[in-house]
N, C-alpha and C positions, 0 to 999 in steps of 0.2 A: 898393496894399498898404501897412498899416502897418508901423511899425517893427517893432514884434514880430509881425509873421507874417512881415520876412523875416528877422529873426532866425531865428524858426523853421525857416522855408525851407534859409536858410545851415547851420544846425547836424544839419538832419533829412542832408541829403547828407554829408556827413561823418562823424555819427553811423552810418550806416549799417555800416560795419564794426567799430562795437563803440565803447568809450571814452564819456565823461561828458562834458557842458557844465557852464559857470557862466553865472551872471547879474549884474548890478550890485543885485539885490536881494533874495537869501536868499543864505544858506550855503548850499542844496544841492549836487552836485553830482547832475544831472541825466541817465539815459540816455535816449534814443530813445525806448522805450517811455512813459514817464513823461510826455515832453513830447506824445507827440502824443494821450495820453488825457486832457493838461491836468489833470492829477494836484494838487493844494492840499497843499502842505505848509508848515504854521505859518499857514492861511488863504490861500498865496500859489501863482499858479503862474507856470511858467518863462517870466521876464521881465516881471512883471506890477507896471510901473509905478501904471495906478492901484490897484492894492489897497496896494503900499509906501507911496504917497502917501495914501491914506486910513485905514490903519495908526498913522501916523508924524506926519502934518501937520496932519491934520481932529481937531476938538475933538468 
């Protein structure tokens, strides 16, 4: 399992009674719903290192 699915993982259990996540790379703050229909916001979803790195880094 990659880092970001068990991010997911971690956050989907907890999420489950309500309350938001963050990530290391949007401002969102993220509910349940959003993460697990992999929702784009600003192009980006929750925790989505390569789209920050392709965003930010790539010419």
């Amino acid at each position: 399992m990659g880092h970001a699915q068990e991010s997911k993982a971690r956050h989907r259990q907890s999420l489950k009674t309500g309350g938001v996540a963050v990530d290391d790379y949007s401002d969102q703050c993220w509910t349940l719903q959003e993460i697990e229909s992999d929702l784009k916001v600003d192009g980006l979803g929750f925790f989505d290192f390569r789209g920050h790195y392709e965003q930010h880094y790539q010419t």
